[in-house]
N, C-alpha and C positions, 0 to 999 in steps of 0.2 A: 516368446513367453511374456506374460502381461508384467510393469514391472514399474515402481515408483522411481523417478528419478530425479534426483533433489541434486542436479550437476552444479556446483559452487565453487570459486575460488573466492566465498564469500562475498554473499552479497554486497527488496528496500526499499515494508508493507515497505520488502514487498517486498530486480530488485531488492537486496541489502541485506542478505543476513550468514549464520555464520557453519555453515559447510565446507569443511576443509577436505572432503573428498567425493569421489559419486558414490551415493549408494545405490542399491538396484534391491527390489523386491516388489513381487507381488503384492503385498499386504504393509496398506499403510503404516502400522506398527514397529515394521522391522527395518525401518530408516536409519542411518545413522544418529547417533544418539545427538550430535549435534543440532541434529535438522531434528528431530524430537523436544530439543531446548526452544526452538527456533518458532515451532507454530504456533505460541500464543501470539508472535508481531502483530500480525494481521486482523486476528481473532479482537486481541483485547482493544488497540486504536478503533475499529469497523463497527465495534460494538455499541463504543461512546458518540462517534460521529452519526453514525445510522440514527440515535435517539434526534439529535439537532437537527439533519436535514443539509440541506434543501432536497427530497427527491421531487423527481419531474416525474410525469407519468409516461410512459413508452406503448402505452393501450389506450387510446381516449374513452374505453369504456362503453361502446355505440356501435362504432364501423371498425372495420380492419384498416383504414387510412393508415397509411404510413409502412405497411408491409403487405410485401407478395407472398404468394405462392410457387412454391417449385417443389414435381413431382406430383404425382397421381394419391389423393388425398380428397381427404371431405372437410372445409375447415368454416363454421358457421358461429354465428351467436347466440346464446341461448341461454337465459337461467340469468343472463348476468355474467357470462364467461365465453371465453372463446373455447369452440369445442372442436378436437380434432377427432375426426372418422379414419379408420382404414379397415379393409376387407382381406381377408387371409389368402383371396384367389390373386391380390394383385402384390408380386414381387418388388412395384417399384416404389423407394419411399418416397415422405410428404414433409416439407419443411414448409412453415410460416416466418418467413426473415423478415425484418428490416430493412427498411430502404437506406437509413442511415448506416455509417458505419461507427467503430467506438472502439478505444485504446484503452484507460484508464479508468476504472470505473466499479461499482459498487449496484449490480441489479439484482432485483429481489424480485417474486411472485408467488401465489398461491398454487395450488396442483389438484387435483383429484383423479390419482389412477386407478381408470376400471377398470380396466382390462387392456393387456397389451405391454409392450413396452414403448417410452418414448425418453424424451430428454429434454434439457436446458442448454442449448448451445451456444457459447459465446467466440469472441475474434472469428469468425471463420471466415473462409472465401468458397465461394460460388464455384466449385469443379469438386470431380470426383466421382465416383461411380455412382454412390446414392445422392449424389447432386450437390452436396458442400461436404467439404474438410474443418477440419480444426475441432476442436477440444466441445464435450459435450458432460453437463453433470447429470447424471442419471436419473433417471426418473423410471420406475417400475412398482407393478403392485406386491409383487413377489420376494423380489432379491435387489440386490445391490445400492438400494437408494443414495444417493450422495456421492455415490464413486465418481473417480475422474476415466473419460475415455478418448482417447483420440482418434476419431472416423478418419480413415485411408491416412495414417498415420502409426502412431506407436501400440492402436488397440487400448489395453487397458494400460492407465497409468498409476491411477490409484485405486483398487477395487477393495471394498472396507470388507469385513469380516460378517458373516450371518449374523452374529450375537450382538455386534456392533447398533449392526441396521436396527433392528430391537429396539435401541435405545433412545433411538431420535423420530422414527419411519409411525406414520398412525395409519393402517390399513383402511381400509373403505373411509375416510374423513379429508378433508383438507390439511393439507402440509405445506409449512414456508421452506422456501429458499433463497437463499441469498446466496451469489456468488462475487466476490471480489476479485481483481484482477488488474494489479499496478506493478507495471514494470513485467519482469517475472516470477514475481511470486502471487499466487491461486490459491486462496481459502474458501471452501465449499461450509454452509451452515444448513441443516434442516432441522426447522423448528429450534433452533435456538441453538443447536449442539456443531462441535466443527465434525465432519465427516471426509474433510478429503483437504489437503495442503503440499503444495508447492513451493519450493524455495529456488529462486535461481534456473527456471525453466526454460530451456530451449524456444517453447514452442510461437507460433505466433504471439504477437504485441497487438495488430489491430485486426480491427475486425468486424462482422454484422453478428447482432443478436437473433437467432431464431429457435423455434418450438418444432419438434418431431412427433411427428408417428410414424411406427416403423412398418416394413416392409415383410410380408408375406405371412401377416399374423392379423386375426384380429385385435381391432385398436380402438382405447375409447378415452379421451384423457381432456380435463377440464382444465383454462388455465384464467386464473382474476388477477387484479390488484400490480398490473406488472408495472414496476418504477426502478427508475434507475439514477444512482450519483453519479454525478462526471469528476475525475479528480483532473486539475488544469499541472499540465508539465510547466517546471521553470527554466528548464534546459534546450528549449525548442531547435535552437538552431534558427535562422545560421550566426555562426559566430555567437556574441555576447548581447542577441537581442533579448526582449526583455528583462533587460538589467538596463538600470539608468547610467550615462554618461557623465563622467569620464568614467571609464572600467580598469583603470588603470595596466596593470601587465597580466589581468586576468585574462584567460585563452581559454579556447575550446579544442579541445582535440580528441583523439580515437582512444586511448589507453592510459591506464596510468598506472607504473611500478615501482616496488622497490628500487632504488640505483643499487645494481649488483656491486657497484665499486664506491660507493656511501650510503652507509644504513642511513646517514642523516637528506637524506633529500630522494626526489623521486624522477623518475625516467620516465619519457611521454612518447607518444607515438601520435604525427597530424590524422587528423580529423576530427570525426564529431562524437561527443556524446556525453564527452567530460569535460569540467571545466576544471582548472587550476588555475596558482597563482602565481605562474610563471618561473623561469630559471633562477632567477634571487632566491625563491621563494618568501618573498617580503613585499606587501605592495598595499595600496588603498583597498578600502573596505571594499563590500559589493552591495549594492541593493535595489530589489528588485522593484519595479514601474510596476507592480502589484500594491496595491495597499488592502492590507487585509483587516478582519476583526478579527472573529471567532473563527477559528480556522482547526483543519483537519493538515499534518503533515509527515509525509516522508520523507525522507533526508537521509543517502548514502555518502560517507565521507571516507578517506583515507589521508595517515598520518605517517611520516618514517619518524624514526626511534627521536625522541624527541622534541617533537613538533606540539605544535599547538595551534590553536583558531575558536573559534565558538560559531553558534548560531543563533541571531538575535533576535527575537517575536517581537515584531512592532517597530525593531531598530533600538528595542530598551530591555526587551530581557531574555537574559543568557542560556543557554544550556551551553556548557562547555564540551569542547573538541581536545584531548589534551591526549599523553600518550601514557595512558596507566594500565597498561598494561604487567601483571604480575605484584602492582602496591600494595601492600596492607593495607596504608592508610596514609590518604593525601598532608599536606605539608598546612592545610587546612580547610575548613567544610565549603563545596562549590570548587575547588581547582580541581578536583578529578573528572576523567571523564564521562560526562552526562549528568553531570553534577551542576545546581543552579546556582551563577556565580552568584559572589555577594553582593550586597551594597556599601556605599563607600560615604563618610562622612568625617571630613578631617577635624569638625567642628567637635568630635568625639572623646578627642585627644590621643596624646600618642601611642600605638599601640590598640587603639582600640577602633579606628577608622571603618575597619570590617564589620559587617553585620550581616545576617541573614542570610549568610551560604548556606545550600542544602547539599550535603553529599549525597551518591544515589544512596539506596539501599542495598545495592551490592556489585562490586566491581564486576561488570561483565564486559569490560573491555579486553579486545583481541589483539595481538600482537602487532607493530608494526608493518607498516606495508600490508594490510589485510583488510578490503572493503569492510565496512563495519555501517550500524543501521542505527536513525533513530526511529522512532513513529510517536505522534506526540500529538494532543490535544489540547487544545490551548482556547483558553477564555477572556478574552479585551475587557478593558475597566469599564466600568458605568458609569454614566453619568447625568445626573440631572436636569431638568430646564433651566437652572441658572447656571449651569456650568459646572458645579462640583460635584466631584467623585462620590458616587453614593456605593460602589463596589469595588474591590481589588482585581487587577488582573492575575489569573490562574491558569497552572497547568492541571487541567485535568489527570492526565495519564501521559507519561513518558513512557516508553519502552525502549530499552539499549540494547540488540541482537538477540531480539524476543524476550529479555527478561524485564519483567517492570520496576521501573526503578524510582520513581514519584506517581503517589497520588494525590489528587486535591492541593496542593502548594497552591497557598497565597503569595502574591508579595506585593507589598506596600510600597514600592516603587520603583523603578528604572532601578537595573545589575549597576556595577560598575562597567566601563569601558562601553555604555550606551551612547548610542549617539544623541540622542535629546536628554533632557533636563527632565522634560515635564510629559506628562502624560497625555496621550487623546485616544479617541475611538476607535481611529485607524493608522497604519503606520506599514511602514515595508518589513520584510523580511532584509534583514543583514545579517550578512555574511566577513569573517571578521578575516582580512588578509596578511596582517603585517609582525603573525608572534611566527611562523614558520611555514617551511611546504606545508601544502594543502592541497587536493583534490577531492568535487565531488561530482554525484553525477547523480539520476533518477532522482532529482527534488521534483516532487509533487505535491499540492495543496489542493484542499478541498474545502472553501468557503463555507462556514455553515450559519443554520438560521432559515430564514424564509425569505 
């Protein structure tokens, strides 16, 4: 039976978000309501980032360089687009892959289905009866456009509703799609609209990108404009590489839980994939051999009942890590979770040192011990030919377990608990280790700009 499956012990855009059970259905819609809270993550971060860039191109736009052929097909240039053939006497399909392979990442392309069916396939590998597996977004003149399908896999995963397709799908004209895809969580977009989302997916992580025409039907399908984001992992392995030294007692390992026998700290299992901040849970900052500006990021963390940490753009400013779970209302504005801490100025006087905390706009923190997401867009200060700041560094768009909880925040300078004073163009990502356990894991950035 075709069937959505959003398997989570919470996720992270991706990957990170907040399903506390499986749901199973046919039809995107009847998700759990959770994983219904959940798909704007992907949607609203992909949207802001998409506008900055950098996309590379994945078509030079001339020749097929750079990808094969597999399976009995017709695949030429023409018009300005790559155009796939196939003929209804022949059973066997035609994929156009990629040489390269791709994990993380953000590709988009134009379409024109005349006839036939075919698809947008992403992560896949090279086996299988019609010649590759893995996850394909739908492409047809007909029905289904933007669904999720899994070839020699699970079939359908996400297949949208007729009245749906309607709303995004432009019959005989040119349609966009973009498919995202970090960690495991999948957001499908046509022409602008989301048509198909993932949270916490089983399925492949990496993969080649290729274009179908299917098999035993006539097939006519244009394809332009195809580019792609790379998002760079900060968790690569092995161990605590790309993180500058000293790392203090921070670790990488396979797992990270609740301690059944202390809500206040957490329980780990070796290997890879997560990092934490070791048995104390108390230790030096982290920061990452990345130096970034304008930056796209995901960021899954987990916190036991009382914990805290932040995560700090540039190494100066905050988004808090804290455990608010169930608060009204923090103890003041920036200490809740996902809240942008404040700035600190004892020259203020006493009692008034705080300034410019931002609370989110709505607690949507998860309980303790429960992966939890940010997705955030974030904008480095400007600066002049003589050196001074002619712009504030901004959060675009924060998102906390898909709900958005800052837009547009300015802030006129370094949080408190920043590691520099003063401001510059580029700066690392810090990770803050020393208010309580911590563990995270799927951190992903995605540079933007040109």
């Amino acid at each position: 039976m075709p069937c959505l499956r959003t398997r989570a012990l919470c996720l992270w855009l991706s990957g990170g978000v907040l399903v506390l059970a499986l749901a199973a259905s046919a039809r995107a819609e009847e998700a759990a309501p959770a994983a219904a809270a959940a798909k704007g993550e992907l949607a609203d971060v992909v949207a802001e980032a998409s506008a900055l860039g950098p996309w590379k191109p994945l078509w030079d736009g001339k020749t097929l360089g750079g990808w094969h052929q597999i399976g009995k097909g017709h695949w030429a240039i023409e018009f300005g687009a790559i155009v796939g053939r196939h003929e209804k006497g022949e059973p066997e399909f035609s994929h156009l892959v990629t040489d390269a392979t791709y994990k993380d990442f953000t590709v988009r392309l134009k379409y024109k289905a005349i006839v036939g069916n075919s698809g947008l396939y992403f992560r896949v590998e090279k086996k299988g009866g019609s010649g590759i597996s893995g996850f394909q977004a739908e492409i047809d003149p007909n029905q289904d456009a933007g669904g999720l399908y899994e070839t020699n896999g699970r079939a359908w995963v996400v297949q949208p509703r007729p009245e749906d397709v309607k709303t995004w799908y432009k019959p005989n004209d040119w349609n966009e799609m973009t498919v995202t895809a970090i960690g495991g969580n999948v957001a499908v977009h046509v022409n602008g609209k989301r048509s198909a989302t993932l949270i916490d997916d089983p399925g492949r992580r990496e993969g080649h990108v290729a274009l179908q025409v299917h098999g035993g039907q006539d097939c006519e399908v244009m394809f332009k404009d195809i580019e792609i984001l790379e998002w760079k992992d900060l968790t690569p392995g092995p161990g605590m590489a790309g993180w500058k030294k000293p790392t203090g007692d921070w670790e990488m390992v396979r797992r990270a839980v609740k301690d059944p026998n202390n809500e206040k700290a957490l329980s780990v299992e070796a290997g890879a994939g997560v990092i934490y901040n070791g048995a104390k849970g108390s230790t030096s900052n982290l920061f990452t051999d990345l130096e970034h500006g304008d930056v796209a990021a995901h960021i899954e963390f987990m916190i036991p009942k009382g914990s805290n940490s932040g995560v700090y753009f540039m190494g100066r400013y905050e988004i808090q890590v804290y455990d608010s779970h169930g608060v009204a209302k923090g103890e003041y504005p920036g200490i809740e979770c996902g809240g942008i801490y404040e700035r600190w100025d004892p020259a203020r006087g006493q009692g008034k040192e705080g300034f410019e905390g931002r609370s989110p706009r709505a607690n949507a923190s998860l309980p303790p011990g429960v992966w939890q997401s940010f997705d955030v867009v974030f904008l480095a200060p400007r600066f002049g030919a003589d050196g001074k700041k002619t712009a504030h560094a901004k959060f675009v768009k924060v998102v906390h377990n898909g709900v958005v909880i800052h837009e547009n925040v300015e802030l006129t300078g370094p949080t408190r608990g920043a590691a520099f004073d003063d401001e510059k163009p580029l700066g690392p990502l810090m990770i803050q280790g020393d208010h309580g356990p911590v563990a995270y894991r799927n951190l992903k950035v995605l540079p933007l700009g040109k």
